[in-house]
Structures are given as C-alpha cells and as structure tokens.
C-alpha positions in Angstrom: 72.5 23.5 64.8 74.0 22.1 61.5 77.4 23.7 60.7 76.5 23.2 56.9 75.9 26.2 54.7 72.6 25.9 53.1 71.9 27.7 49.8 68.4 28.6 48.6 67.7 29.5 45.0 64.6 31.9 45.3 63.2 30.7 42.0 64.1 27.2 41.8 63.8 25.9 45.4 60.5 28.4 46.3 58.3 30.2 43.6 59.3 30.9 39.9 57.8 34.4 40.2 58.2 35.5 43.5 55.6 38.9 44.0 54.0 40.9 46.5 54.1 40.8 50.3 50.8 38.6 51.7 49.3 35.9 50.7 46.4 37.4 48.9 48.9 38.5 46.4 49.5 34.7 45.9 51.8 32.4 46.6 54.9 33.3 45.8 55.0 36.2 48.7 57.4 37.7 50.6 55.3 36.6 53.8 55.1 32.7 52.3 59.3 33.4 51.5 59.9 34.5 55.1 58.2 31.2 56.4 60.4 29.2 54.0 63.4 30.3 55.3 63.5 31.3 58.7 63.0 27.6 59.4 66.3 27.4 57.6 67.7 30.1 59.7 67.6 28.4 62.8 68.6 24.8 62.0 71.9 26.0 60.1 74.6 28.8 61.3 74.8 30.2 57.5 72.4 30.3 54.7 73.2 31.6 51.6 70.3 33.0 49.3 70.4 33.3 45.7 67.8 35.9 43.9 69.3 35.0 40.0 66.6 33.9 37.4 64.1 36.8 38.5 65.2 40.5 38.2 61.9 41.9 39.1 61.8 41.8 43.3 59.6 44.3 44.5 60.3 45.9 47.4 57.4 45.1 49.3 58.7 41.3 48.7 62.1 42.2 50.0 61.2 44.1 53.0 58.7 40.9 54.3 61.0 38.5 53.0 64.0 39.5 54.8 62.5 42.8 57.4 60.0 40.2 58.2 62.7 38.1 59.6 63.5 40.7 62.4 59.8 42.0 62.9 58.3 39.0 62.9 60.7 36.1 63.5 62.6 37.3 66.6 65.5 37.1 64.6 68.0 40.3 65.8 70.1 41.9 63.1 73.4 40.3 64.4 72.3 37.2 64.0 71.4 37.9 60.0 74.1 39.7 59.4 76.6 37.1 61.0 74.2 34.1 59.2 72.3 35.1 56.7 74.1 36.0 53.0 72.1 36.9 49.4 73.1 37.7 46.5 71.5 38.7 42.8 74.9 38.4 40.1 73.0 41.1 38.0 70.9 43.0 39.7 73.2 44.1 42.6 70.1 47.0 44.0 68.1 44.2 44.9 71.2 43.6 47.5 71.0 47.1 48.5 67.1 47.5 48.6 67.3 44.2 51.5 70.5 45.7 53.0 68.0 48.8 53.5 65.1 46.7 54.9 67.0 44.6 57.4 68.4 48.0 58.6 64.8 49.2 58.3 63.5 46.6 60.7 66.5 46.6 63.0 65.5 50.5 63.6 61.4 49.8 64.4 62.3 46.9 66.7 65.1 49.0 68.8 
C-alpha cells in the first residue's frame, strides 16, 4: 500500500458536474464516483477528496459516492474514517450530509 496521500478534486480529476446516483443519470454519478475512488482507497492509506468548484452535490450523489463505499465496497467505517478525508471550503453541509451517509451505511451493514 502506498504511504502517499492522494488528493482527488471531484471536478477536475472526475466529472465537471457531478449528478445523480446511477449511470442512467449520466456520467458523472455517484455510482461512476464510487468506482473512481475506491480503487484509490485501497492502493493508498489516505486520500483526501476535494468537492470545491461545484456547490450543488445532491444527496443521492453523496450517499452512492461515499455510503456506496461501505454498502458496496466492503469497505468498514474504521477504515474511511481512519483513511478517507473530504472537504468543500464553502459549502461545509455537503461535509455533514456525507458524514450522515457513511454513518448511514455503517448502521444497514451492522
């Protein structure tokens, strides 16, 4: 595992506009987001994502995104929470609202 922190910026390294939670919603998905970086996830011990340049993260993006990770990529919560960081610099609910959906997914997969 690579000791380096990797950052990902949402908009520039992924999807400009970044909507929805499957793929017929298009491309920029929450679903498509989670499979972008849970690769990350396990090949580095931190990873640092960064949400500026879009302020308009729907939940239903967030909670595949980053919920996804525990319901569908095995991932447990101790291991995002010890690993995983994000951050928005202005809109600081869109921190809460994944806070809330990794707790959220931790509670359906006890």
């Amino acid at each position: 595992m690579n000791d380096e922190v990797v950052t990902i910026n949402v908009i520039r390294d992924f999807n400009p506009k970044p909507y929805g939670r499957y793929p017929s919603d298009g491309d920029g998905c929450g679903e498509n987001f989670r499979k972008f970086l849970a690769p990350y996830l396990r090949s580095h011990k931190r990873v640092n994502v960064v949400l500026d340049g879009y302020n308009r993260y729907g939940r239903s993006f967030l909670d595949e995104a980053f919920g996804g990770l525990i319901r569908e990529e095995d991932f447990t919560y101790e291991q995002l929470k010890a690993r995983l960081t994000y951050s928005h610099s202005l809109v600081k609910s869109i921190v809460l609202v994944i806070d809330e959906r990794i707790e959220a997914a931790r509670k359906d997969c006890e």
